[in-house]
DSSP file (Angstrom, degrees, kcal/mol; ACC not computed):
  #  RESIDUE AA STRUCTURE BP1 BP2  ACC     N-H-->O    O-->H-N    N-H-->O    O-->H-N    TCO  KAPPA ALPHA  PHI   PSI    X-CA   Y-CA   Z-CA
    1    1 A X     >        0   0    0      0, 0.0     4,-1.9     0, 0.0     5,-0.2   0.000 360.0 360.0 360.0 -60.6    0.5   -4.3   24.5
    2    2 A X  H  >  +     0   0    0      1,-0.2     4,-1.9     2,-0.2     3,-0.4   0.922 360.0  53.9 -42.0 -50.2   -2.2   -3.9   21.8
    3    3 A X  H  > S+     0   0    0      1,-0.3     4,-1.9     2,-0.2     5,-0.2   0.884 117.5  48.6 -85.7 -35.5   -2.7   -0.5   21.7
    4    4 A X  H  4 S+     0   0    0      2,-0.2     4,-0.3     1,-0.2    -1,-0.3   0.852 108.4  42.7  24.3-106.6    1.0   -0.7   21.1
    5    5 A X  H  < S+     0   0    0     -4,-1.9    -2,-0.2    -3,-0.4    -1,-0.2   0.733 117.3  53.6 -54.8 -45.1    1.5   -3.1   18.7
    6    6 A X  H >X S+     0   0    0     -4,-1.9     4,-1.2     1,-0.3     3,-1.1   0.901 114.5  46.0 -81.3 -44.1   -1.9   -1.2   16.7
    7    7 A X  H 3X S+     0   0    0     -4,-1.9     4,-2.5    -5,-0.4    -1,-0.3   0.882 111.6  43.9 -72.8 -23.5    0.0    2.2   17.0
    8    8 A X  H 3> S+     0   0    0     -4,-0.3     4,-0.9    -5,-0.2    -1,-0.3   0.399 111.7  54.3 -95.2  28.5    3.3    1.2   15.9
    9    9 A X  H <> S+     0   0    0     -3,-1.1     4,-1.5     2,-0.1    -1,-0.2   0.265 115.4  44.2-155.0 -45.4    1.5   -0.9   12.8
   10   10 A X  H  X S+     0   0    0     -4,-1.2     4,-1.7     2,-0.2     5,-0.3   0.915 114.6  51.7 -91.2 -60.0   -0.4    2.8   11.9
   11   11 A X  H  X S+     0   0    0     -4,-2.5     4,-3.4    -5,-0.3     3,-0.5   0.897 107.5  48.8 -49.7 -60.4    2.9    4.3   12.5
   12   12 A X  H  X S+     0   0    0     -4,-0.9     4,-0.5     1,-0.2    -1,-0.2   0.802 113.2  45.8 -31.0 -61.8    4.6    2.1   10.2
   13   13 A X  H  X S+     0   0    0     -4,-1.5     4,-1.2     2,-0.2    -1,-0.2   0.720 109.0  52.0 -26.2 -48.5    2.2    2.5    7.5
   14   14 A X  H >X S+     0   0    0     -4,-1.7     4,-3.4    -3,-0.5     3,-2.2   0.987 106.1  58.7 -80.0 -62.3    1.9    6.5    7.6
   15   15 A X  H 3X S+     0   0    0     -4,-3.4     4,-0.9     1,-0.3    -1,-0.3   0.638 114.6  37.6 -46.3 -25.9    5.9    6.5    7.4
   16   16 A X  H 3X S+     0   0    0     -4,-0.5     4,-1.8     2,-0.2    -1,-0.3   0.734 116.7  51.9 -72.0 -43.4    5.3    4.6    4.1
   17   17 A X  H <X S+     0   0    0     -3,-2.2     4,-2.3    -4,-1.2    -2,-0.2   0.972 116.1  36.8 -83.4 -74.5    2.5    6.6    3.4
   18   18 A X  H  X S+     0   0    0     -4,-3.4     4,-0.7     2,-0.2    -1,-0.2   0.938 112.2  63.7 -47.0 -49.1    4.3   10.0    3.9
   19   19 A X  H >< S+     0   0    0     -4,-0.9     3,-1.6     1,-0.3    -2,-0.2   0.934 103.5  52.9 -43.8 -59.9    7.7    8.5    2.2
   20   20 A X  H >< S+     0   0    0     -4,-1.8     3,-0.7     1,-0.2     4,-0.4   0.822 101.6  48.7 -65.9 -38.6    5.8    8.2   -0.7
   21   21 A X  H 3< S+     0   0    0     -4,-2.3    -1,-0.2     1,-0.2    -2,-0.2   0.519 107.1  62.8 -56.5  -5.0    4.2   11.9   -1.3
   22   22 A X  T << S+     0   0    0     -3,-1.6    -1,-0.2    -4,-0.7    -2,-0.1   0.157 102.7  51.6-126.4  19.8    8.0   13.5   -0.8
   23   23 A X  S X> S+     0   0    0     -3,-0.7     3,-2.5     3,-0.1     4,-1.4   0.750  71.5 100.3-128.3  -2.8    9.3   11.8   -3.6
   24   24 A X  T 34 S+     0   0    0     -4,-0.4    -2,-0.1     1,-0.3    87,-0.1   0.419  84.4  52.5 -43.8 -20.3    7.1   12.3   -6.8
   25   25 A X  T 34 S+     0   0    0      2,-0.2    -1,-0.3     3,-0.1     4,-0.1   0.690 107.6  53.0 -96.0 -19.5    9.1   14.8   -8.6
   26   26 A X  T X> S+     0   0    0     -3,-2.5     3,-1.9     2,-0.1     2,-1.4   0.924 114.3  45.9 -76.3 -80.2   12.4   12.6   -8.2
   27   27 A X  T 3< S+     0   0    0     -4,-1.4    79,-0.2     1,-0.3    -2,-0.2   0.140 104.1  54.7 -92.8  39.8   10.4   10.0   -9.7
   28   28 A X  T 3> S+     0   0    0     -2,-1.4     4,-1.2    79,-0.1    -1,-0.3   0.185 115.1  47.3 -95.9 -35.1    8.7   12.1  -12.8
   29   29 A X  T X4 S+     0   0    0     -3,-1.9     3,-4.3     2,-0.2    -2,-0.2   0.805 117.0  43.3 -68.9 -71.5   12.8   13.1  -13.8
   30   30 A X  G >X S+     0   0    0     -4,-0.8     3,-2.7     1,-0.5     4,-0.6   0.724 113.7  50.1 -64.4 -68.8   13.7    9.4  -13.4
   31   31 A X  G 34 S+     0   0    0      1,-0.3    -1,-0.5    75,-0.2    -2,-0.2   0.518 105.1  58.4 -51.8 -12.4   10.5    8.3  -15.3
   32   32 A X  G << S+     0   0    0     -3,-4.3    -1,-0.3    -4,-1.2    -2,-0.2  -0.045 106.1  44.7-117.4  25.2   11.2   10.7  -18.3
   33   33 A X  T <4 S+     0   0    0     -3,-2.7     2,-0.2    -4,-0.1    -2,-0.2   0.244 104.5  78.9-123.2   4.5   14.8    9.3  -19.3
   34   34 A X     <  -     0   0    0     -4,-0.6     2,-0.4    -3,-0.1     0, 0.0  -0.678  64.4-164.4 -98.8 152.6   13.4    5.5  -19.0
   35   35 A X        -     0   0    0     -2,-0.2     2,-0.4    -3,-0.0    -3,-0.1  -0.908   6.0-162.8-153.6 145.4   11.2    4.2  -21.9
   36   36 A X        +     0   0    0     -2,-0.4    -2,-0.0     1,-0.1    -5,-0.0  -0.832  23.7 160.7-114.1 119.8    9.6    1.4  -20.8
   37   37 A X        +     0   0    0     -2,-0.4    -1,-0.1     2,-0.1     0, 0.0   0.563  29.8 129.7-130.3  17.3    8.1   -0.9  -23.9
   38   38 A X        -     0   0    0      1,-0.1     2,-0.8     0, 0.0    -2,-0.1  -0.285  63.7-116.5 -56.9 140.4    7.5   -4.5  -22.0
   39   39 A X        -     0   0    0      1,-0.1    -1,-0.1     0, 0.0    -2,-0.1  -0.639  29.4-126.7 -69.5 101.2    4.1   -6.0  -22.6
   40   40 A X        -     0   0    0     -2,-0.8     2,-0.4    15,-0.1    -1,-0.1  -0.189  20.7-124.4 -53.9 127.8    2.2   -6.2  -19.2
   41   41 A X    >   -     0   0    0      1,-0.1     3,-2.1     2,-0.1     4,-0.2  -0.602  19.0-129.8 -50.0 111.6    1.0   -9.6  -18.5
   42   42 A X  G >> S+     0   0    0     -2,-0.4     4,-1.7     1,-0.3     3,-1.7   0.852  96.2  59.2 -22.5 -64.5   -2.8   -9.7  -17.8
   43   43 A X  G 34 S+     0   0    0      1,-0.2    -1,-0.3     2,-0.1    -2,-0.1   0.188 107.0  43.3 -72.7  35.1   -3.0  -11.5  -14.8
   44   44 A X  G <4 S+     0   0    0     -3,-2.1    17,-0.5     3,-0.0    -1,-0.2   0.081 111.3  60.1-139.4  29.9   -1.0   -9.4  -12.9
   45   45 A X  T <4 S+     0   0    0     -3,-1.7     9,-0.2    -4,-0.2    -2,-0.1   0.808  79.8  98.1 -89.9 -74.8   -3.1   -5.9  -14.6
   46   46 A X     <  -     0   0    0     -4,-1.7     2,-0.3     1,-0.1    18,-0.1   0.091  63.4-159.2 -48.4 133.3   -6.7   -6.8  -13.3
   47   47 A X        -     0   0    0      4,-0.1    -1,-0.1    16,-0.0     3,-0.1  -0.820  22.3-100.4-133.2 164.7   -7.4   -5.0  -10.3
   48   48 A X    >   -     0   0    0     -2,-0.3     3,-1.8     1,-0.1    16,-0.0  -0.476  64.6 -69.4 -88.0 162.3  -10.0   -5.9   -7.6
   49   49 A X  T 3  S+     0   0    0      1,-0.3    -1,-0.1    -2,-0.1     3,-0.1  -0.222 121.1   8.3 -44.6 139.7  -13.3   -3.8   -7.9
   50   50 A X  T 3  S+     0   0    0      1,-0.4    -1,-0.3    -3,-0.1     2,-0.2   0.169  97.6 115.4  67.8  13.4  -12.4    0.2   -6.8
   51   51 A X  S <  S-     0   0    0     -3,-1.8    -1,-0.4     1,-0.1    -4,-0.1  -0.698  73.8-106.9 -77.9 163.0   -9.0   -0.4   -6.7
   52   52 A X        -     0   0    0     -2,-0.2     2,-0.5    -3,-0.1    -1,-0.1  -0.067  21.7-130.4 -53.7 162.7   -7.0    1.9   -9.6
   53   53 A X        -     0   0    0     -6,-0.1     2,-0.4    10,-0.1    -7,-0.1  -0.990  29.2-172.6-123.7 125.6   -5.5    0.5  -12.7
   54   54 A X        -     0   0    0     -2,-0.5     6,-0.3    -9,-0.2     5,-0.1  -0.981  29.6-116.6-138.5 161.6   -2.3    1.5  -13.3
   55   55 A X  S    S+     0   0    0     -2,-0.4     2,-0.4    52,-0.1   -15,-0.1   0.702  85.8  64.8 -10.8 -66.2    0.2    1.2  -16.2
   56   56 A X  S >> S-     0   0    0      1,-0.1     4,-1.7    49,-0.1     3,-0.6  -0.539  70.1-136.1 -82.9 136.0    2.9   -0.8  -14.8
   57   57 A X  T 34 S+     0   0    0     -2,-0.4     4,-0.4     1,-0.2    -1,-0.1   0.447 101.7  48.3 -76.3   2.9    2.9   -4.4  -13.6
   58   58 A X  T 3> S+     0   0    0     47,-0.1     4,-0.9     2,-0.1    -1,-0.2   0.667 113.2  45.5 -89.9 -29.1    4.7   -4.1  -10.8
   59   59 A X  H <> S+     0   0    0     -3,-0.6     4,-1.6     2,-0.2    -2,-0.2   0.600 111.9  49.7 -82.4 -18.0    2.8   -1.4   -9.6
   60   60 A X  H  X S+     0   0    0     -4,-1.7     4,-1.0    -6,-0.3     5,-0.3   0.975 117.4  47.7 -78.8 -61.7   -0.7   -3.0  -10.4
   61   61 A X  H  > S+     0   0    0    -17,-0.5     4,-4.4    -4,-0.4    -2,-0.2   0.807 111.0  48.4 -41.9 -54.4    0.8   -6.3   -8.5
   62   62 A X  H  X S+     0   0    0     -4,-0.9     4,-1.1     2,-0.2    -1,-0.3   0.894 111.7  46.0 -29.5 -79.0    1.9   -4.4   -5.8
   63   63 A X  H >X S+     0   0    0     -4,-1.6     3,-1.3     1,-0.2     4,-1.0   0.866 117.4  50.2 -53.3 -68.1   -1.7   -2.2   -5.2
   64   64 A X  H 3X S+     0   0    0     -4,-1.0     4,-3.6     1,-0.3     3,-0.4   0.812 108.7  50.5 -36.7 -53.4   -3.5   -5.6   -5.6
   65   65 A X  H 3< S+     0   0    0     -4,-4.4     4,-0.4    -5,-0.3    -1,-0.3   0.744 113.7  41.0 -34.7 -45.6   -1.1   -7.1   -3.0
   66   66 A X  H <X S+     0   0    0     -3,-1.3     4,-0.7    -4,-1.1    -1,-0.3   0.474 106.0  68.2 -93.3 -15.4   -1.7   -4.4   -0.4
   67   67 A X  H >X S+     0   0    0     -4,-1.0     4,-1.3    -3,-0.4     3,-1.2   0.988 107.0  40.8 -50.3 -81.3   -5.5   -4.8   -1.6
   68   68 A X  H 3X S+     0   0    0     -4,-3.6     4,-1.2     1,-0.2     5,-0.2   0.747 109.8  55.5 -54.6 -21.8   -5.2   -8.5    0.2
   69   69 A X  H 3> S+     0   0    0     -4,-0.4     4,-0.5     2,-0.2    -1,-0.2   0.873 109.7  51.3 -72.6 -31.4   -3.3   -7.3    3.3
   70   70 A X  H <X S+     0   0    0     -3,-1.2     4,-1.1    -4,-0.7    -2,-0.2   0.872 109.7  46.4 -50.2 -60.1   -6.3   -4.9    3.6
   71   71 A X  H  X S+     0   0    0     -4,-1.3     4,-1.3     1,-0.2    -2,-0.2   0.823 115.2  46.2 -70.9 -31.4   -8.8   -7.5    3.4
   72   72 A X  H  X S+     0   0    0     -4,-1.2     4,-0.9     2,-0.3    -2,-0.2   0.530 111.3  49.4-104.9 -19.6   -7.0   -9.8    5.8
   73   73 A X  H  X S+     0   0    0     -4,-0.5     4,-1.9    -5,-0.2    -1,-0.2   0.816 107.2  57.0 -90.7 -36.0   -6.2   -7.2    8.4
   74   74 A X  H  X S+     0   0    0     -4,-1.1     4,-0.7     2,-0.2     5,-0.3   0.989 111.9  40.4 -65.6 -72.0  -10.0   -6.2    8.2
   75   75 A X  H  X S+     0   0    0     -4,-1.3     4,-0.8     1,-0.3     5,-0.3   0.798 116.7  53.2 -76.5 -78.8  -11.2  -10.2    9.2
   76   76 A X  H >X>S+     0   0    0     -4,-0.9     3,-2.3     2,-0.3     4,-1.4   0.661 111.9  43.2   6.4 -90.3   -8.1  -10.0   11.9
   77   77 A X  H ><5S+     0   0    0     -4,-1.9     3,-3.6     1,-0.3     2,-0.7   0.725 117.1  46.8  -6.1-104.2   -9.7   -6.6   13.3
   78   78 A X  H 3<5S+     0   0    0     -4,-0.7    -1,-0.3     1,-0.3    -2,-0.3   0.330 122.0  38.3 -58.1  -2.8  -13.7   -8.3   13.1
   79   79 A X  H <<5S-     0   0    0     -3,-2.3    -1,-0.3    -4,-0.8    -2,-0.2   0.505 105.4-128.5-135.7  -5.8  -12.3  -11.5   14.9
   80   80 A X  T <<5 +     0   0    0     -3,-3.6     2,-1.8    -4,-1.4    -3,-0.2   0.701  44.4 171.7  62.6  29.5   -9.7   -9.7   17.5
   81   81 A X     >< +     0   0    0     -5,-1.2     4,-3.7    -4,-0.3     5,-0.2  -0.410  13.6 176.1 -77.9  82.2   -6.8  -12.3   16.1
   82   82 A X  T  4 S+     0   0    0     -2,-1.8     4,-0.4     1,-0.2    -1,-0.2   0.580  79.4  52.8 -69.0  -1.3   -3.9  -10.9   17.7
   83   83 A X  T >> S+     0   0    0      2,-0.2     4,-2.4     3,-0.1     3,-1.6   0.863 109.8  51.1 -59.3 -53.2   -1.8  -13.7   16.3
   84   84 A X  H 3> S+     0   0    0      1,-0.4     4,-0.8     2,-0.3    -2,-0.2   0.974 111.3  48.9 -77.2 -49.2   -3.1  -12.8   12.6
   85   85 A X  H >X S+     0   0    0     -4,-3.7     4,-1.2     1,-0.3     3,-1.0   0.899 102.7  55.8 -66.1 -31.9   -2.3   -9.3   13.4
   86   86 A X  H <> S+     0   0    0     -3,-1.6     4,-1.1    -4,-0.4     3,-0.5   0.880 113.8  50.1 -71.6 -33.3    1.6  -10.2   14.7
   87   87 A X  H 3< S+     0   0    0     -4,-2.4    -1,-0.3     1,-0.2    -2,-0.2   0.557 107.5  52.3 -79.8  -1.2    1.8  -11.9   11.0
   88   88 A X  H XX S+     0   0    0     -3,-1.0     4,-3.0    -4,-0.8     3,-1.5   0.539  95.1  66.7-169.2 -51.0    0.5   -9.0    9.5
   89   89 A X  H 3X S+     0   0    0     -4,-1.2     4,-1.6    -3,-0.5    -2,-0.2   0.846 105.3  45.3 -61.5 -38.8    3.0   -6.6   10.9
   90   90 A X  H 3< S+     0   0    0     -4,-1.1    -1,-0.5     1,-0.2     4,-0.2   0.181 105.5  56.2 -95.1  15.7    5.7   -8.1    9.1
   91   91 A X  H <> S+     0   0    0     -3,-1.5     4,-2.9     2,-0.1     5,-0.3   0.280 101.1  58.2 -65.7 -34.4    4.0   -8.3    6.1
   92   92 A X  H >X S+     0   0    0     -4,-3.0     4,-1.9     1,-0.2     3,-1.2   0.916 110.6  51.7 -54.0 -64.5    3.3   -4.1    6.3
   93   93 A X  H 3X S+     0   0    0     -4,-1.6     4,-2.6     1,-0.3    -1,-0.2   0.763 113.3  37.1 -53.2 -39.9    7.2   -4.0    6.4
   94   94 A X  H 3> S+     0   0    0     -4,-0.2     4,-3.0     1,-0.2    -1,-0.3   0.977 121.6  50.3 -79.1 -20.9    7.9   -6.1    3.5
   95   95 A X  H <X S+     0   0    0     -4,-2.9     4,-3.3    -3,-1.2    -2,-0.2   0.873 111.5  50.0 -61.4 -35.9    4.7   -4.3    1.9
   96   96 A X  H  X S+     0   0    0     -4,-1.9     4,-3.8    -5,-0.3     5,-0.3   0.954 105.6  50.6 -32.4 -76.3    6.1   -1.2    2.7
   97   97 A X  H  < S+     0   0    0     -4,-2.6    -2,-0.2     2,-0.2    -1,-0.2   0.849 106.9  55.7 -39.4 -56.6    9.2   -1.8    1.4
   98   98 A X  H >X S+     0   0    0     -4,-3.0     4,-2.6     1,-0.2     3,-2.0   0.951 106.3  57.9 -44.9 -70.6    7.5   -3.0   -2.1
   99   99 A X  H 3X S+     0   0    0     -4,-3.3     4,-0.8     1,-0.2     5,-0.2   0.969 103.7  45.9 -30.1 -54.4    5.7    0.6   -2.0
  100  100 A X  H 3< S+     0   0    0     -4,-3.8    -1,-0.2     1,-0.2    -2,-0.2   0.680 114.7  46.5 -88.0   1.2    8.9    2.7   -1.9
  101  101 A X  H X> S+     0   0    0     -3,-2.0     3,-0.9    -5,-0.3     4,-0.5   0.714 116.0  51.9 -93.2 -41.1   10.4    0.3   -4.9
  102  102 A X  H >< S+     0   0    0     -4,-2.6     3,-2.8     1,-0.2     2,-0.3   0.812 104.4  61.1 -24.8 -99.5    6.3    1.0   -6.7
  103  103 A X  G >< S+     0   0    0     -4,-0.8     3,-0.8     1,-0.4    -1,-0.2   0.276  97.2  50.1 -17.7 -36.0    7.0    4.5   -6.1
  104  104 A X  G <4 S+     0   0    0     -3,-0.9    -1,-0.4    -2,-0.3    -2,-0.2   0.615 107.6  54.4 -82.3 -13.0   10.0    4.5   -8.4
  105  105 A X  G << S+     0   0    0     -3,-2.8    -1,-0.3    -4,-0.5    -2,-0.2   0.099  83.3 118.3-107.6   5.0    8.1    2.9  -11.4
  106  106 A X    <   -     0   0    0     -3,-0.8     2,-0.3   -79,-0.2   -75,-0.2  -0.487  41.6-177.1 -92.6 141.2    5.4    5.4  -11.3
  107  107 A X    >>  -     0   0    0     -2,-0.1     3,-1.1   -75,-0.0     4,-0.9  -0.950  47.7 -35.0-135.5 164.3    4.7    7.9  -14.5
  108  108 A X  T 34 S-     0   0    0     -2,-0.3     3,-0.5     1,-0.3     4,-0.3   0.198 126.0  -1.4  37.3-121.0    2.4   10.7  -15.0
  109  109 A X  T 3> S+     0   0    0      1,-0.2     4,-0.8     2,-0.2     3,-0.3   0.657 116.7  77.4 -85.6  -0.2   -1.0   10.4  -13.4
  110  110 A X  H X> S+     0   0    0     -3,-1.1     3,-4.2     2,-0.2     4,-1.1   0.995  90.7  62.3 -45.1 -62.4   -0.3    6.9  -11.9
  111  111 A X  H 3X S+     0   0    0     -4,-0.9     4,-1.6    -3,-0.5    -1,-0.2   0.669 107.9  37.5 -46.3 -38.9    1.7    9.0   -9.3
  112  112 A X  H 34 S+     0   0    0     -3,-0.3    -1,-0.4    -4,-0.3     4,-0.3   0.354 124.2  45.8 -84.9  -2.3   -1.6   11.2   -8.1
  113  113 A X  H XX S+     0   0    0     -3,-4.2     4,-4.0    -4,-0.8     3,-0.7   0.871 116.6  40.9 -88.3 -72.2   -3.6    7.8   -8.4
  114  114 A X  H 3X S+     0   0    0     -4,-1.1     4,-2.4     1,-0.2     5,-0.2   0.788 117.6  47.2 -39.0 -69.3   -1.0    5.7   -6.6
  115  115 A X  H 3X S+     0   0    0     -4,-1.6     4,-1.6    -5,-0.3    -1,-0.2   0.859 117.6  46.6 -67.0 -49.8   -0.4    8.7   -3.8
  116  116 A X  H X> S+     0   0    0     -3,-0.7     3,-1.8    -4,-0.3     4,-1.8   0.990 113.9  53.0 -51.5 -56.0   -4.9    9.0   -3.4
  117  117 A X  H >X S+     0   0    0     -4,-4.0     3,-2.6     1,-0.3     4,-1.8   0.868 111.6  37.4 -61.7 -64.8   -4.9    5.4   -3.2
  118  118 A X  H 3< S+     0   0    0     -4,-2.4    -1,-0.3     1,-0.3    -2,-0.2   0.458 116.7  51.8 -56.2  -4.1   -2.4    4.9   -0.4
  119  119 A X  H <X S+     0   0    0     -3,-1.8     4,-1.9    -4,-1.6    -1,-0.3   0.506 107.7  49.9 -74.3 -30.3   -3.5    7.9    1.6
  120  120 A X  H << S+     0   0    0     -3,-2.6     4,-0.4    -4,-1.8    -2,-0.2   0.751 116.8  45.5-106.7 -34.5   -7.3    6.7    1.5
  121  121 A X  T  X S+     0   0    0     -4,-1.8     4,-1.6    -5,-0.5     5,-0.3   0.832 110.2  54.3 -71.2 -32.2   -5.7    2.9    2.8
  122  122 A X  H >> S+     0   0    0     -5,-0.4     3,-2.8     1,-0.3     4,-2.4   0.994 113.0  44.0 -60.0 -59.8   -3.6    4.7    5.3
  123  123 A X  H 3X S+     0   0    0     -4,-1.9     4,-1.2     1,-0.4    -1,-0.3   0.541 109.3  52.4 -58.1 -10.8   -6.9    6.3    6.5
  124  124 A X  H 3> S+     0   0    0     -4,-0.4     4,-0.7     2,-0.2    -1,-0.4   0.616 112.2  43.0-128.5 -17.4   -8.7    3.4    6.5
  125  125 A X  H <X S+     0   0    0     -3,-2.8     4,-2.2    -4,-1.6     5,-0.5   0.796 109.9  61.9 -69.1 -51.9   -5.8    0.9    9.0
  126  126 A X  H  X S+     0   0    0     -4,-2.4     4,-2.1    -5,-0.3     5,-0.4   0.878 110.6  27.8 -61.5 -50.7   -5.7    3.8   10.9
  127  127 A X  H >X S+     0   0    0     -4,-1.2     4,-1.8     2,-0.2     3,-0.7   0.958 121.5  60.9 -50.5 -41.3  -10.2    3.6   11.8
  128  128 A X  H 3X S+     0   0    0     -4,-0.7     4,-1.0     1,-0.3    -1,-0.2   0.961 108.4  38.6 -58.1 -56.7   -9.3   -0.2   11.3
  129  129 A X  H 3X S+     0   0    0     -4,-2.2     4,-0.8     1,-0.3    -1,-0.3   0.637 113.7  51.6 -56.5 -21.1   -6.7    0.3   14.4
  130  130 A X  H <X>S+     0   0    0     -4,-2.1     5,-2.3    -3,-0.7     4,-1.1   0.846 106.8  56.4 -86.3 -30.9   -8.7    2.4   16.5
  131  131 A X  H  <5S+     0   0    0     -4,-1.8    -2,-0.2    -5,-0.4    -1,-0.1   0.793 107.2  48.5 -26.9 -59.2  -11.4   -0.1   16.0
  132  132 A X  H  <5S+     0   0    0     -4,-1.0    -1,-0.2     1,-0.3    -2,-0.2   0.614 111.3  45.8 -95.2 -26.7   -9.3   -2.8   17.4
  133  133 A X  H  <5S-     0   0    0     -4,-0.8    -1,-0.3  -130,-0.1    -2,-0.2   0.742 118.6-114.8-100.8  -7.1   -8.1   -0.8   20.6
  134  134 A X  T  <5       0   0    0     -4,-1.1    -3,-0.2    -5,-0.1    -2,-0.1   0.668 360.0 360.0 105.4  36.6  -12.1    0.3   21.2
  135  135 A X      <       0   0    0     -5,-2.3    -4,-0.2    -6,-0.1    -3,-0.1   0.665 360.0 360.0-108.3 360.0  -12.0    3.4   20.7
């Protein structure tokens, strides 16, 4: 039932993960008939140490957001809290979701920052998940 739960939880992710690389040229047209001139709020800018900075405040919120699901999924992992992890799952989905609305807000080089960053997190549940089934 874990190794399961851990695979369809990596699956989930990567399908996000992949979703997001096959649309970046749809959302460069999109992004070049919008002009965007709202003033980002600080607190929702500041990104945690080695995460990216990007432009938008939805997208920054977002990458911060999935920052803490990261950290919480790590202590979940180190402590074998398969409860923590069933709460978790359904937070990838709505996080998920929130990624493929990011995606659409993205301009220029956000898109290759945004696309590294969520590739290098994909990589990094999936060792988390292999972790957790012992392998």
């Amino acid at each position: 039932m874990k190794k399961l739960f851990i695979l369809f939880a990596a699956a989930t992710l990567f399908v996000g993960v992949q979703a997001c690389k096959s649309t970046p040229e749809a959302t460069e047209e999109v992004a070049t008939e919008e002009v965007v001139t709202e003033e980002i709020p600080a607190e929702t800018t500041q990104a945690s140490a080695g995460v990216p900075t990007f432009s938008n405040a939805d997208v920054q919120a977002y990458v911060n957001s999935y920052e803490e699901y990261i950290n919480l999924y790590k202590e979940a992992v180190d402590k074998k809290d398969m409860t923590k992890m069933q709460e978790l799952a359904t937070k990838g989905q709505e996080l998920a979701t929130k990624g493929q609305e990011a995606m659409s807000k993205l301009t220029g080089d956000d898109v290759k920052k945004f696309t590294d960053y969520t590739t290098a997190k994909a990589n990094e549940i999936k060792d988390l998940a292999m972790k957790l089934a012992g392998q």
